[in-house]
C-alpha atoms as a printed R data frame, in Angstrom:
    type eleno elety resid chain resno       x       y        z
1   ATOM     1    CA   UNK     A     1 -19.957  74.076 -131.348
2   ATOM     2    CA   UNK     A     2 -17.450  73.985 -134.178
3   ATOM     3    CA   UNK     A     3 -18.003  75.537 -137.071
4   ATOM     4    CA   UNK     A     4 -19.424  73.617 -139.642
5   ATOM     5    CA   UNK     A     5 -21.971  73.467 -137.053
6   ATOM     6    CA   UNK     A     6 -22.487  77.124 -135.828
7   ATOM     7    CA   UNK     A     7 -25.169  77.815 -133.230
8   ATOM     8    CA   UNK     A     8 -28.274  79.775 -135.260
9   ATOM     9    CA   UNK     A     9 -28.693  83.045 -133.630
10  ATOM    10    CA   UNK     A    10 -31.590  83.880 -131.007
11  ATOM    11    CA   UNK     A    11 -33.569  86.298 -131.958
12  ATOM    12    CA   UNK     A    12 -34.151  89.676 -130.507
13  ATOM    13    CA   UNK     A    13 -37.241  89.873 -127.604
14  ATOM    14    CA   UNK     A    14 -38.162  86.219 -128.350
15  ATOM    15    CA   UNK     A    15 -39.695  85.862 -124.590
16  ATOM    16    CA   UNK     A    16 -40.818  89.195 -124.673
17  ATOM    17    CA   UNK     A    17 -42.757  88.911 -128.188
18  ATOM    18    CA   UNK     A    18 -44.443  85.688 -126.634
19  ATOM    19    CA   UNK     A    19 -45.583  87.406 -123.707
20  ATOM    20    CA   UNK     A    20 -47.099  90.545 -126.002
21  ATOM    21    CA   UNK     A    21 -48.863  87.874 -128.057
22  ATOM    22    CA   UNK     A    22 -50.021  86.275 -124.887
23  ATOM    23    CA   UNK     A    23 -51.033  90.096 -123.303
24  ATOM    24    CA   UNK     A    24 -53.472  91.027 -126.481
25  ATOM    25    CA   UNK     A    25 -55.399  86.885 -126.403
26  ATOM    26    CA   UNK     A    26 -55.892  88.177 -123.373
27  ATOM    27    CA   UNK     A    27 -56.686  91.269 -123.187
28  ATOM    28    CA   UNK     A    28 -59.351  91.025 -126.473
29  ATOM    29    CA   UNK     A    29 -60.661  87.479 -124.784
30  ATOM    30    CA   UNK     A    30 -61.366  89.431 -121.637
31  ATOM    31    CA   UNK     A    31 -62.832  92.253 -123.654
32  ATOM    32    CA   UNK     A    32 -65.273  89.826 -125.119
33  ATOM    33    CA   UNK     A    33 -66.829  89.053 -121.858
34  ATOM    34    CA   UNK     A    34 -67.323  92.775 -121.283
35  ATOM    35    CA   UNK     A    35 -68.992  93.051 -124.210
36  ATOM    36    CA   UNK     A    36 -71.405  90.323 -122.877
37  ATOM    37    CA   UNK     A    37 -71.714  92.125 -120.015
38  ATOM    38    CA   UNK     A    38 -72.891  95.348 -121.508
39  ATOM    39    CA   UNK     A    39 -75.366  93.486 -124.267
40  ATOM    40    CA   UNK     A    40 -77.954  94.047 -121.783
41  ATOM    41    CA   UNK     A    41 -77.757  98.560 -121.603
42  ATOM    42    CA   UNK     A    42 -76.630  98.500 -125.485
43  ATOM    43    CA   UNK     A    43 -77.994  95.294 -126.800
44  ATOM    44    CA   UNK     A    44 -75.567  93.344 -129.596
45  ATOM    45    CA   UNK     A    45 -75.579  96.053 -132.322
46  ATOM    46    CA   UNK     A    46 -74.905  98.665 -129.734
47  ATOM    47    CA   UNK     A    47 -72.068  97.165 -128.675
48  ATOM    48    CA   UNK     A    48 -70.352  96.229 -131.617
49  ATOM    49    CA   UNK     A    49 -70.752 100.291 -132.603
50  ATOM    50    CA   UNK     A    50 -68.841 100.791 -129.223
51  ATOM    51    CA   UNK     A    51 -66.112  99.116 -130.012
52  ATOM    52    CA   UNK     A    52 -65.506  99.508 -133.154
53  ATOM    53    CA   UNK     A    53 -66.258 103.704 -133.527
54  ATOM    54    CA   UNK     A    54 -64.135 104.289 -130.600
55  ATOM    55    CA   UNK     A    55 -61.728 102.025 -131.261
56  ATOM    56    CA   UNK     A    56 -61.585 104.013 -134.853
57  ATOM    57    CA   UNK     A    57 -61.505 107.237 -132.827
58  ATOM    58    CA   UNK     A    58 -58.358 105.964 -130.718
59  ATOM    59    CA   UNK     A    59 -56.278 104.297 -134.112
60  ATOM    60    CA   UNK     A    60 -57.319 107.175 -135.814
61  ATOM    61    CA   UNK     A    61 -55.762 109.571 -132.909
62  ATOM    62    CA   UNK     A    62 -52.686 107.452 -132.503
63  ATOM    63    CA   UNK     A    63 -51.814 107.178 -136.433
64  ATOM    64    CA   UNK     A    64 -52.761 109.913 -138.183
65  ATOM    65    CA   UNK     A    65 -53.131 108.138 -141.460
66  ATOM    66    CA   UNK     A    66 -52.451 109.684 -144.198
67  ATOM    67    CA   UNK     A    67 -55.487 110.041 -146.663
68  ATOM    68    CA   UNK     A    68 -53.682 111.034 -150.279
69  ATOM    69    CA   UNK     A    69 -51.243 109.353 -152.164
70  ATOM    70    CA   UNK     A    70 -53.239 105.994 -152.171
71  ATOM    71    CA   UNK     A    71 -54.319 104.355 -155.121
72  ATOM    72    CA   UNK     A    72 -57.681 102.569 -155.951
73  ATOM    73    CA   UNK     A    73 -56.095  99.254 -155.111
74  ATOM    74    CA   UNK     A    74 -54.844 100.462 -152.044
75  ATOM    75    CA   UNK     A    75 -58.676 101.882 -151.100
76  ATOM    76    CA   UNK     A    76 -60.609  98.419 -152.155
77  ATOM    77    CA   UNK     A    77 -58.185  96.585 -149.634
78  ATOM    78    CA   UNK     A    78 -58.964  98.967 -146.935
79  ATOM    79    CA   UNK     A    79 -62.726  98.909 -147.720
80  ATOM    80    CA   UNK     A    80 -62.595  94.798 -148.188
81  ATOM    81    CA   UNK     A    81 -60.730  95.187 -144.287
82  ATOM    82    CA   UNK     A    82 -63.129  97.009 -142.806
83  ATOM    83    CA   UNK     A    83 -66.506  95.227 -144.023
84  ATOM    84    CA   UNK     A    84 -64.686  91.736 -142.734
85  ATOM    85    CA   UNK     A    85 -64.035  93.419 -139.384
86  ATOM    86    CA   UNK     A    86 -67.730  94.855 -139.048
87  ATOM    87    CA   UNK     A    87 -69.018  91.352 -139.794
88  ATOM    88    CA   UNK     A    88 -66.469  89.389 -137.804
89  ATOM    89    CA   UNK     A    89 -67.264  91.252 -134.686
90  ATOM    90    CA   UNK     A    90 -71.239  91.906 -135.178
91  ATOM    91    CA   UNK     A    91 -71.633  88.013 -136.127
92  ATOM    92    CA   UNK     A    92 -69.553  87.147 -133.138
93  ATOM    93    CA   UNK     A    93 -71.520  89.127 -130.325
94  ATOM    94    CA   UNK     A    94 -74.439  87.810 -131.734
95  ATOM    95    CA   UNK     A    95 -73.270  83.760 -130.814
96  ATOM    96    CA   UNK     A    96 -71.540  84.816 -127.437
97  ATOM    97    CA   UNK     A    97 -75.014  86.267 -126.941
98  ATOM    98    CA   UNK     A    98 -76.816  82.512 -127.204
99  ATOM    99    CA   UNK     A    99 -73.612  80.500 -126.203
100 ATOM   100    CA   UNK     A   100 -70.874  80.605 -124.000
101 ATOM   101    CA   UNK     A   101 -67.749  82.305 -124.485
102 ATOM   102    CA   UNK     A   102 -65.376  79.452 -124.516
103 ATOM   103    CA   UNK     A   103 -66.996  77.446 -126.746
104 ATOM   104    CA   UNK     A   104 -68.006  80.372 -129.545
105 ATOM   105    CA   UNK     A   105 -64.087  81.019 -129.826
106 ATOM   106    CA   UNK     A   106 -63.650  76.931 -130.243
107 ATOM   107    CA   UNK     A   107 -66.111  76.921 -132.976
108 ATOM   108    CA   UNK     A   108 -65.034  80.657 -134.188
109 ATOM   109    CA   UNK     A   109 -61.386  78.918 -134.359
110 ATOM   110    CA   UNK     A   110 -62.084  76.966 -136.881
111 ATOM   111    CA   UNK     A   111 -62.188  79.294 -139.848
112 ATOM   112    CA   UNK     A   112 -58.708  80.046 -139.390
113 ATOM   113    CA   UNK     A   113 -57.953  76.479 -138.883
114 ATOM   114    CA   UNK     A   114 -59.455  75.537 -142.060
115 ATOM   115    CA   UNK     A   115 -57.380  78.534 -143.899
116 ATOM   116    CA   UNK     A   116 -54.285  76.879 -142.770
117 ATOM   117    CA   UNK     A   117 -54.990  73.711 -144.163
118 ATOM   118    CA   UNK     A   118 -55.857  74.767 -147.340
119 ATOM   119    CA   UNK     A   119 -53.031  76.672 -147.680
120 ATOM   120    CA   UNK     A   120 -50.819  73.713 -146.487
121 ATOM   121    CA   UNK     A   121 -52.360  71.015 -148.880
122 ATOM   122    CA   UNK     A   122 -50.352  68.724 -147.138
123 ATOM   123    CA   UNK     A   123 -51.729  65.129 -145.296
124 ATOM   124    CA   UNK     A   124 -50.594  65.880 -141.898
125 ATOM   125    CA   UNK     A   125 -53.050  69.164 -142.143
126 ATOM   126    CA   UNK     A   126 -55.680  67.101 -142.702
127 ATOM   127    CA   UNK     A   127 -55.208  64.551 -140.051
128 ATOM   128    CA   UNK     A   128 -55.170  68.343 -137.828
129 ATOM   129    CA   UNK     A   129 -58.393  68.991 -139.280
130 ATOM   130    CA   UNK     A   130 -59.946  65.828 -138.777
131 ATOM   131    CA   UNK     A   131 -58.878  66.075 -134.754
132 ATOM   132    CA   UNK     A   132 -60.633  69.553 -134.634
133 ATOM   133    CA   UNK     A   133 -63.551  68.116 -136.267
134 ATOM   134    CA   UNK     A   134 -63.463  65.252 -132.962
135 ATOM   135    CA   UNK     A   135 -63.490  68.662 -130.714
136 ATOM   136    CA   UNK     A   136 -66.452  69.877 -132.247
137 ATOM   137    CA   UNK     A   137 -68.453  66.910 -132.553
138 ATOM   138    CA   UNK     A   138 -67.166  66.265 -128.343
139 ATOM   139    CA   UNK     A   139 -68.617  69.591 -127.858
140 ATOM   140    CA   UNK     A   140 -72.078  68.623 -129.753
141 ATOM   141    CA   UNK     A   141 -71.980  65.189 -127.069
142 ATOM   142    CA   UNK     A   142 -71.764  68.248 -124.179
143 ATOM   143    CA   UNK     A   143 -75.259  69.068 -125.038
144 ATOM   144    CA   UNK     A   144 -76.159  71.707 -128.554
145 ATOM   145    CA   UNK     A   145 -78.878  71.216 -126.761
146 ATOM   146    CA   UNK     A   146 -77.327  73.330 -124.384
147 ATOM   147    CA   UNK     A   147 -75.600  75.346 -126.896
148 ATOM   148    CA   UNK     A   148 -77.960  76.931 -129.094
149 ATOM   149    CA   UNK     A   149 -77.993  75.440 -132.569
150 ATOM   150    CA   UNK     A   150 -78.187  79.026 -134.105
151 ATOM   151    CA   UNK     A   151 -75.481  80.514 -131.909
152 ATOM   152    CA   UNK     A   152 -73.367  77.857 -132.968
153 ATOM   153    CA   UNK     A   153 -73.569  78.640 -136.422
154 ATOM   154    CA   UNK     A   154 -73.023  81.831 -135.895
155 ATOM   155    CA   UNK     A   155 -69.975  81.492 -134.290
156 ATOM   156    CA   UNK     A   156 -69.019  79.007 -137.302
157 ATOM   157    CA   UNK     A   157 -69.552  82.204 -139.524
158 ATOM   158    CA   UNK     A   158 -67.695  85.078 -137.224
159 ATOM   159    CA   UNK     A   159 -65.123  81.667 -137.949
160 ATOM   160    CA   UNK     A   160 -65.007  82.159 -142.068
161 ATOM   161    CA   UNK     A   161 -65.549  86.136 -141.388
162 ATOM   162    CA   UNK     A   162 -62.326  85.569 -139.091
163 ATOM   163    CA   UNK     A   163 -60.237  83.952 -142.203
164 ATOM   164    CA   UNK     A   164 -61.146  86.968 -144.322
165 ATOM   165    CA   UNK     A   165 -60.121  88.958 -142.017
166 ATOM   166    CA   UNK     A   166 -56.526  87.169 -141.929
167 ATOM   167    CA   UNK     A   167 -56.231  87.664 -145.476
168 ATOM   168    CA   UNK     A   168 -57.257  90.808 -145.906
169 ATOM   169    CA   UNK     A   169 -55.065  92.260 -142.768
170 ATOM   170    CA   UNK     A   170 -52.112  90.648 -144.821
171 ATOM   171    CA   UNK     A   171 -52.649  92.544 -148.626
172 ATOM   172    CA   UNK     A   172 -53.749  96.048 -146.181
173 ATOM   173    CA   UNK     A   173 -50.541  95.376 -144.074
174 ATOM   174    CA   UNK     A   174 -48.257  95.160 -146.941
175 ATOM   175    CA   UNK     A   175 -49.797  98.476 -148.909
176 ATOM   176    CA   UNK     A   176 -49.632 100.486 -145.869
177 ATOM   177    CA   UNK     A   177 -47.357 101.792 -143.538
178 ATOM   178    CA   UNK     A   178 -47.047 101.137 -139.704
179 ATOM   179    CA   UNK     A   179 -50.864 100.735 -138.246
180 ATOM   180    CA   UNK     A   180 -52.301 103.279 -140.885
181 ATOM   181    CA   UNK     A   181 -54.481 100.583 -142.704
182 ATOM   182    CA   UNK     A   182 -56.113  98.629 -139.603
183 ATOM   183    CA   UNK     A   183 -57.004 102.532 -138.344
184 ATOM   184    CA   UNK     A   184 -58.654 103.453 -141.316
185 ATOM   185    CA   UNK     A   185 -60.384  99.946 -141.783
186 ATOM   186    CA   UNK     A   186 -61.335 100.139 -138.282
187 ATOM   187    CA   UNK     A   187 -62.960 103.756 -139.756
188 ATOM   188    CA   UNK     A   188 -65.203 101.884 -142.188
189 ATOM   189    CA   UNK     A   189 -66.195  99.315 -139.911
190 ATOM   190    CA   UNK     A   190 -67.361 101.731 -137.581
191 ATOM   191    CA   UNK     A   191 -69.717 103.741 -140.350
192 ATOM   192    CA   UNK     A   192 -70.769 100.673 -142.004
193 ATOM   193    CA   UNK     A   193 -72.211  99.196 -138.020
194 ATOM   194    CA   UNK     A   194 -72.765 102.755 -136.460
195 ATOM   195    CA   UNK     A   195 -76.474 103.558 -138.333
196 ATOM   196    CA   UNK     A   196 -77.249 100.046 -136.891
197 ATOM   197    CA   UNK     A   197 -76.087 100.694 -133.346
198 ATOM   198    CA   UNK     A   198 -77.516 103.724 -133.507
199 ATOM   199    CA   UNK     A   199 -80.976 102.288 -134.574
200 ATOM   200    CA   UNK     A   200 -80.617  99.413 -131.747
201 ATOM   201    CA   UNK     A   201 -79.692 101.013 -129.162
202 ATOM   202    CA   UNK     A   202 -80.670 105.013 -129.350
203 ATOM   203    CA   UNK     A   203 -79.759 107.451 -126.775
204 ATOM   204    CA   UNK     A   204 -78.565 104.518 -124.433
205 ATOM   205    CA   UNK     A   205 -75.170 105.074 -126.563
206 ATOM   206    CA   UNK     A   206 -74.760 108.181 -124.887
207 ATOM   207    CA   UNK     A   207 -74.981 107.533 -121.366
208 ATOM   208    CA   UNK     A   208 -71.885 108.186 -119.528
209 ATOM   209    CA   UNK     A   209 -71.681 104.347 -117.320
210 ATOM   210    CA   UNK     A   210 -72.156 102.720 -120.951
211 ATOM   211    CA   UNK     A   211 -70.204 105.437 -122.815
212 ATOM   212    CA   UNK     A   212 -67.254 104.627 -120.343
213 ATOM   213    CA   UNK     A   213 -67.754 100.615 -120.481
214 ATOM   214    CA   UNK     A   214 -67.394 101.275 -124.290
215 ATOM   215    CA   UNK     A   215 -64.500 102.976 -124.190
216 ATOM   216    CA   UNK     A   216 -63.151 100.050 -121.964
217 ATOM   217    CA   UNK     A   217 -64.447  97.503 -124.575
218 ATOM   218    CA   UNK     A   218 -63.005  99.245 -127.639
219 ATOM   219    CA   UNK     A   219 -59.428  99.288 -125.441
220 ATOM   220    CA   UNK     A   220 -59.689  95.388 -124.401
221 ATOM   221    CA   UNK     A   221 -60.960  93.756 -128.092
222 ATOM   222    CA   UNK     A   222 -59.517  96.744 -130.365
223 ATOM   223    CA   UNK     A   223 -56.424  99.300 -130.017
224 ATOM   224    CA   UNK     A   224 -54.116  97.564 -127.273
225 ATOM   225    CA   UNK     A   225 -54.272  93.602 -128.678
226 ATOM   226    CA   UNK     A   226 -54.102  95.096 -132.194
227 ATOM   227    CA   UNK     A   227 -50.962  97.320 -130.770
228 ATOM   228    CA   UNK     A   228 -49.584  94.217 -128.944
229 ATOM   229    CA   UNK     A   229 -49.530  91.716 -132.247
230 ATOM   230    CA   UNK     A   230 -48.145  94.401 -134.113
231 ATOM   231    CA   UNK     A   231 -44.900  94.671 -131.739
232 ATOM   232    CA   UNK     A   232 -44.908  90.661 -131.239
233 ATOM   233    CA   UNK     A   233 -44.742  90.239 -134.774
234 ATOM   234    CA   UNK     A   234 -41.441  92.705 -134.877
235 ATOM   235    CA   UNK     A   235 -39.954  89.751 -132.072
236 ATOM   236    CA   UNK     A   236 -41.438  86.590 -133.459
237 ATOM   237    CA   UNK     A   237 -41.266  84.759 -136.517
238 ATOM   238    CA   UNK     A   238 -45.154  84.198 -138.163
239 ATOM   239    CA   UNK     A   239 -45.106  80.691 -137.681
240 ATOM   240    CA   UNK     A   240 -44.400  80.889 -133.528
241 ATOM   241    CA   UNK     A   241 -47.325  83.860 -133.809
242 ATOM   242    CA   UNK     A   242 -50.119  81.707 -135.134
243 ATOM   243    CA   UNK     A   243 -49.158  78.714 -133.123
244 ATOM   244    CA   UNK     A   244 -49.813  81.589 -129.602
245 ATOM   245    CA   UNK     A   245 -53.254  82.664 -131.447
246 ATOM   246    CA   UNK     A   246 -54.747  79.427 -131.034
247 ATOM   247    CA   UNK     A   247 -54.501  79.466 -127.436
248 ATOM   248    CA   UNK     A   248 -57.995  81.770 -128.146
249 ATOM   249    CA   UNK     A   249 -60.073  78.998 -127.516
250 ATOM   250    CA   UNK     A   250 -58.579  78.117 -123.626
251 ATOM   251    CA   UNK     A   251 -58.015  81.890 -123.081
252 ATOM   252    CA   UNK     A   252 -61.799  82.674 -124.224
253 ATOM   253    CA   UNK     A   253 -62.604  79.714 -121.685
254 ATOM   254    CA   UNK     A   254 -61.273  81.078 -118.620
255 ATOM   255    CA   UNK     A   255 -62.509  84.605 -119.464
256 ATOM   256    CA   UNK     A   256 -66.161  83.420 -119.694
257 ATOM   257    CA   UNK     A   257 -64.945  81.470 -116.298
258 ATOM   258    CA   UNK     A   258 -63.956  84.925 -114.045
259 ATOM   259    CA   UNK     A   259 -65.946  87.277 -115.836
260 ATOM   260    CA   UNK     A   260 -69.430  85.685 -116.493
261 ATOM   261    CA   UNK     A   261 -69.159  82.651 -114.350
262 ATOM   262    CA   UNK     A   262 -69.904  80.407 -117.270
263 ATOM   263    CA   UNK     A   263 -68.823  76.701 -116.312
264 ATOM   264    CA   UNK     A   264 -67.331  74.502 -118.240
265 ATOM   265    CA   UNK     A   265 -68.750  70.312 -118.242
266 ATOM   266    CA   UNK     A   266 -65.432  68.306 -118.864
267 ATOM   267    CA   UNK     A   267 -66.248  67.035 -121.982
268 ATOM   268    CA   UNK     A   268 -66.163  70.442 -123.295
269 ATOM   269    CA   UNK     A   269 -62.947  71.374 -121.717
270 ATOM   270    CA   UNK     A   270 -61.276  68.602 -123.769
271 ATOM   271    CA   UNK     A   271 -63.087  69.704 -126.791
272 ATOM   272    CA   UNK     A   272 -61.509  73.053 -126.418
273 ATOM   273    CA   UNK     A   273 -58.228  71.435 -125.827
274 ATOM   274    CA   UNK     A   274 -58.859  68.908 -129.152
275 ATOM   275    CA   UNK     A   275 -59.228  72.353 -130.923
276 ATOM   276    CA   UNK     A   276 -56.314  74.021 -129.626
277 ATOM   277    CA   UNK     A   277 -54.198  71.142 -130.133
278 ATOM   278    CA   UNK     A   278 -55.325  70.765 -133.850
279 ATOM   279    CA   UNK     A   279 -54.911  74.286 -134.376
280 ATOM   280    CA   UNK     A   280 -51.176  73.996 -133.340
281 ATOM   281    CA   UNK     A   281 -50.832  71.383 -135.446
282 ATOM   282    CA   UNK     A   282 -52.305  72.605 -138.177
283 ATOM   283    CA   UNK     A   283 -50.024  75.755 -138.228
284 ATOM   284    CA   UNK     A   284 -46.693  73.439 -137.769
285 ATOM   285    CA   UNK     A   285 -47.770  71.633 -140.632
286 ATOM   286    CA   UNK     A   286 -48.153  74.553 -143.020
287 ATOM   287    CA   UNK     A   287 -45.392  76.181 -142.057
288 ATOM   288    CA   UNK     A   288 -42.280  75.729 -144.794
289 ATOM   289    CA   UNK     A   289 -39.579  72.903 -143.660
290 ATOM   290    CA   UNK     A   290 -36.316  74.765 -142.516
291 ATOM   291    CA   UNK     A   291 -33.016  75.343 -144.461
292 ATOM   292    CA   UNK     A   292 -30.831  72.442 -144.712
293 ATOM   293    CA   UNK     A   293 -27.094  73.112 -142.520
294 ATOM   294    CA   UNK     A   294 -24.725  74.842 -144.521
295 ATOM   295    CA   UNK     A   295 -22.432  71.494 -144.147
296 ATOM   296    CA   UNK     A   296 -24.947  69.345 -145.073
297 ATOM   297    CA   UNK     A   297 -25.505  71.311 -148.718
298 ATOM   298    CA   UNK     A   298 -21.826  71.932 -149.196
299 ATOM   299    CA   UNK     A   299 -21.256  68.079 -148.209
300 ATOM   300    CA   UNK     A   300 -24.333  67.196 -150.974
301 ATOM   301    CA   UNK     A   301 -22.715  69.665 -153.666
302 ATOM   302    CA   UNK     A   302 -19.318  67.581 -153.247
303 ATOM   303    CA   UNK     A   303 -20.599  64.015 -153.893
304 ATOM   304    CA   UNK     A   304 -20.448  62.360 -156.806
305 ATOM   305    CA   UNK     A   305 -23.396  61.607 -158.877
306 ATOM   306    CA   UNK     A   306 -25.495  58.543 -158.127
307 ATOM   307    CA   UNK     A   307 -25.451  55.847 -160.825
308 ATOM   308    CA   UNK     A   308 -28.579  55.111 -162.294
């Protein structure tokens, strides 16, 4: 390469970010079908308090947060954090309860999908959309008779809880340091589910099998993907990030597949991969068009003016 053409430096880890973004889908799609598994010693509420108090316990442990110095602001984001977590996760147990894991994450996909498209406001988004809305309705044609109607919409909802939860990651992520926010949002999560665990599922909490499941659970769908993303995004730009994420959908799939032996009729398999296709898309489309070469703007600053 000469050098009005230099080659654009790699970045850092690049391979190694994908494969930490790749680690925590995994990792918190596999813990998902554990928490199915232990629905039936905790029940759905039960669970969810699992996870989330001891994943609290383990941030908490690992951070340290510091408590003062914050201002009001920087309290109402954590707060507004935490009470999209709680209901992300306690709306989403309860679908993978009625349905089947795959196809909870393809409709649970979409919130995020739709929060890229508004924020693109751009054709091509749309046209994404639009092929995401042909997954979904191919996944109706596999039966909602099979899938029940109201577990659907729940996982529609754990969805539009899962775009709040984007948002509100990014304002606590740029008012605190390191992991400090996500442990103490993952702290008001836990107290705002924990009376309702508690209520659910009583002294079954406490029972050392389900006590160690839980601390499994809260490991798998908490503190290591949260700890992966964080490092990934340190390697990879946000764009590439996103574009891995969407992969939930297939990941989610083969999880339900090893862990719960929940098969998958072919019709639905391609609606998961109309999904994860659109949600690719979608996420190219939003994403800003790169600089032009610094040739190319030093060649357009030399021209002469076109007549008129």
């Amino acid at each position: 390469m000469t050098a009005d053409h230099p080659v654009p430096p790699r970045a850092p880890g690049r391979l190694g970010g994908v494969a930490l973004v790749l680690g925590g889908a995994l990792s918190v799609q596999f813990g998902s079908a554990l928490a199915a598994s232990l629905f039936p010693r905790t029940g759905v509420a039960g669970a969810v308090t699992l996870r989330l108090a001891l994943g609290a316990l383990l941030m908490l442990a690992v951070c340290r947060p510091r408590l003062r110095g914050h201002r009001r602001g920087d309290w109402a984001a954590v707060v507004a954090f935490g009470l999209a977590l709680a209901g992300m996760n306690s709306i989403f147990y309860q679908a993978i309860e009625r349905v089947p894991l795959g196809p909870a994450v393809t409709l649970e996909v979409l919130g995020p999908l739709a929060l890229s498209v508004v924020g693109a406001r751009r054709v091509a988004a749309w046209c994404w959309a639009g092929l995401a809305l042909a997954g979904v309705v191919l996944l109706g044609q596999g039966g909602f008779d099979r899938l029940d109607p109201v577990g659907a919409a729940l996982a529609l909802a754990a969805g539009a809880m899962w775009a709040a939860y984007i948002v509100c990651s990014a304002r606590v992520g740029a008012r605190f340091p390191r992991a400090d926010g996500l442990a103490l949002s993952l702290a008001v999560a836990a107290l705002v589910t924990l009376p309702i665990g508690v209520a659910d599922a009583g002294g079954r909490l406490a029972h050392p099998a389900v006590l160690g499941l839980g601390a499994g659970l809260a490991l798998l769908a908490s503190v290591l993907p949260y700890s992966l993303e964080l490092a990934a995004l340190r390697r990879l730009p946000t764009a590439t990030f996103a574009v891995l994420m969407s992969l939930g959908p297939a990941i989610a799939a083969l999880a339900g597949w090893l862990v719960l032996g929940q098969s998958l009729r072919p019709v639905e398999v391609l609606a998961v991969a109309l999904v994860v296709a659109a949600s690719v898309g979608a996420v190219r489309a939003a994403a800003p068009p790169p600089p032009p070469p610094p040739a190319m703007v030093s060649a357009a600053a030399a021209a002469p003016p076109a007549r008129r």
